[in-house]
N, C-alpha and C positions, 0 to 999 in steps of 0.2 A: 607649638606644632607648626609646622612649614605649609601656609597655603595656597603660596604659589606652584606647589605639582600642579592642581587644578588648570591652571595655564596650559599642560601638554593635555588637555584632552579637548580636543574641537568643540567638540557639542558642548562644555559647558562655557566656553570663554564669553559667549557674549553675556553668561550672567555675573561674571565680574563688570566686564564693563559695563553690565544697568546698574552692578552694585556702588561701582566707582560714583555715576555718574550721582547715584541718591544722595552720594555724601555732601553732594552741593548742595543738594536742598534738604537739609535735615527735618525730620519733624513727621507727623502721622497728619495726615489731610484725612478729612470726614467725608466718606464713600460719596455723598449727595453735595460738597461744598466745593464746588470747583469757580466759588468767586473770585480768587486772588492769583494772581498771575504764579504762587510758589505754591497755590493746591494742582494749578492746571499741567505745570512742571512737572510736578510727580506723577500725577495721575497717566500723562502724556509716554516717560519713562516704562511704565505700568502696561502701557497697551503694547509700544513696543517689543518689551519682553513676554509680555502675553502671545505676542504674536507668533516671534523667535519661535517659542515653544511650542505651541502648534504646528509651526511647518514642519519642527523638528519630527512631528509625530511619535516623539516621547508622550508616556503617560505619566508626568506629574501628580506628586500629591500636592495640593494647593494650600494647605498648613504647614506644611514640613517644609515649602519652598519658602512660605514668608518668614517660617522660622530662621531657617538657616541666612535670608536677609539679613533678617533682623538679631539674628547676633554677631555676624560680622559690620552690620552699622552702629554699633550700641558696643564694639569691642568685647564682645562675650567670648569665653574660651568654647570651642564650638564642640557639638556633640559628639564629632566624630574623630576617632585617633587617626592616628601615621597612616595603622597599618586596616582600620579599618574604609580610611580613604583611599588605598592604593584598591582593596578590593570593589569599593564603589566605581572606581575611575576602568575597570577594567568592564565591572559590569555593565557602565554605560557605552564602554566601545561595541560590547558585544550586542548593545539591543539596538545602535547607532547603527551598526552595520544591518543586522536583520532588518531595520526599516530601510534603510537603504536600499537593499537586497529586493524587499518586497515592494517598493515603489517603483522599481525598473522593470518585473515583473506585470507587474500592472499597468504600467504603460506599452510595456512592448504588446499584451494583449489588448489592452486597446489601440493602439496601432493597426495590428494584425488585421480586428471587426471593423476599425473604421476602412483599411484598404479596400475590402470588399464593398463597403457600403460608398465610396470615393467610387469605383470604377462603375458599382449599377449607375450614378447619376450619372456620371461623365458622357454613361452609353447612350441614357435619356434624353440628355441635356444638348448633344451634339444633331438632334433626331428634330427638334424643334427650327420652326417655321423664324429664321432671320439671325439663326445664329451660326456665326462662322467658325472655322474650325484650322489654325496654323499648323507649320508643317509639326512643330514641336509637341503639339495637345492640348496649346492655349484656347480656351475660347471666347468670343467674344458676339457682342452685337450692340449694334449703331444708335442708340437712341437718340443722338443728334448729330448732326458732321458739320464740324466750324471749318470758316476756310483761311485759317491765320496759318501761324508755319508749324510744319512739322518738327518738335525737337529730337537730335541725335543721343548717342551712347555717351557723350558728356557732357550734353545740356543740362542745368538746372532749369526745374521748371515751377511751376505755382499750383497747386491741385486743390480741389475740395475732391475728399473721398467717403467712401463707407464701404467698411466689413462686415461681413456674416460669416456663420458656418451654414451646413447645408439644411441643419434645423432651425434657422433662424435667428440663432444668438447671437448680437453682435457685440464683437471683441474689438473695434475704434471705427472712431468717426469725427473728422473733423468738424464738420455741420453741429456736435455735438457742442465742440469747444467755441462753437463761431469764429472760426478764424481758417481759412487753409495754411496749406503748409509747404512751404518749400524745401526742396532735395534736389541730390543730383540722381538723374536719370540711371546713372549704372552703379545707385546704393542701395538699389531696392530688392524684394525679392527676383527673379527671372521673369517671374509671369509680367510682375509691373515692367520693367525693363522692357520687355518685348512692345507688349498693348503701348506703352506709352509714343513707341517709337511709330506706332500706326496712326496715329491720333494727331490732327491737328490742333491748333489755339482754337479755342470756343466748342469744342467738341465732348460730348460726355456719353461713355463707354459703360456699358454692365461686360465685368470679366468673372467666367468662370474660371478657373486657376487650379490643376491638378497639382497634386501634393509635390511631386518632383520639379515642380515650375512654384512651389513656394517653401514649405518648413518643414518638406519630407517625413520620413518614419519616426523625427526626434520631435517636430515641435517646436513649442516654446513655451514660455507659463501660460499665456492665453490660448493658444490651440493644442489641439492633440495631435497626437501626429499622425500623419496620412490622414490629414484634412484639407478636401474641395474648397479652396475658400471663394467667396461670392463678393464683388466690389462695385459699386456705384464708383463710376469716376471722371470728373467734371478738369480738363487739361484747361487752367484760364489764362496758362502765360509761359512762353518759353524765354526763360532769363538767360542769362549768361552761361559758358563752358567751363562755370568753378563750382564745383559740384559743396556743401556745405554739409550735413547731414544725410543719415540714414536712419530710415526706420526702422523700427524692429517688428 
């Protein structure tokens, strides 16, 4: 039987390629024995497609999947024919899509609840005692004022930062990593672009950042979308006019 159809269907290709990838390390590693650098290989393979499959928000059976593994690694004639693979291959477009379908859903409604709950802060947030408010919607306030130089729209600069959303959760920070981090000045979201261009060297800014001045109604994997986002931001160097990286 021809099992490269399997190939034309999205959702399942990356489980050939964890299948391909087992056949380098052949053999069954024991759940708890991840001593030897060809049990941690496997196991490592294992998480990735664990993972795969959860984004996918498929609902796997978790025997049937190691089955089907483990007969195409052991060369088994597999349990399934021509034609009852072409019906599987259709079934999985159609539940591919419905998650699909229902994940954009549910983003675009949480989108929608977070706009409203974006603009009561913003009304708040603008209302408070040392925070400024630019022509665009940015806002910001001074927790320190360095007096080194101001960088332009494509300076690179040197930053220690930190995000939040407006409950709290924060989604990066390089204080985290110990280290800052250098950019060019016009790869960032709008909101950064603007505040940085108000900021001198030695200067550190709390920016509120309405969702149009960041990652909008869509987002990104860490934010939702039409989210306030909240930044601690320490300007410690204006470098050179070759911009390097962008954050995401």
């Amino acid at each position: 039987m021809k099992t490269s159809r399997i190939n034309t269907v999205a959702g399942m290709a990356f489980l050939l390629f964890a299948a391909a990838g087992l056949l380098i390390v052949q053999g069954t590693a024991a759940a708890a024995d991840l001593e030897t650098e060809h049990n941690r290989i496997s196991y490592a393979i294992g998480m990735q497609l664990g993972t795969m499959l959860k984004q996918s928000q498929l609902d796997v059976n978790l025997p049937s999947l190691m089955e089907g593994i483990g007969d195409m690694l052991e060369g088994k004639e597999p349990a399934l024919n021509e034609e009852q693979l072409q019906e599987v291959e259709a079934a999985l477009q159609r539940k591919m899509q419905e998650a699909h379908e229902a994940t954009a859903k549910q983003m675009e409604a949480e989108a929608a609840e977070n706009l409203g709950k974006s603009k009561e802060y913003l009304a708040e947030a603008e209302k408070k005692e040392g925070v400024n408010k630019t022509e665009s919607g940015l806002l910001y306030s001074v927790d320190k004022q360095g007096e080194g130089k101001k960088p332009t729209a494509t300076s690179k600069v040197r930053v220690h930062y930190r995000g939040t959303l407006i409950d709290g959760t924060e989604f990066d920070s390089s204080y985290k990593r110990g280290e800052p981090v250098t950019f060019g000045v016009n790869q960032v979201i709008p909101g950064w672009t603007e505040a940085l261009q108000l900021m001198n060297e030695g200067s550190k800014y709390t920016l509120i950042i309405p969702p149009d001045l960041a990652y909008g109604p869509q987002g990104n994997q860490r934010i939702p979308g039409n989210s306030v986002l909240l930044f601690e931001v320490e300007l410690l160097e204006v470098l050179s006019d070759t911009p390097e990286i962008q954050i995401q």
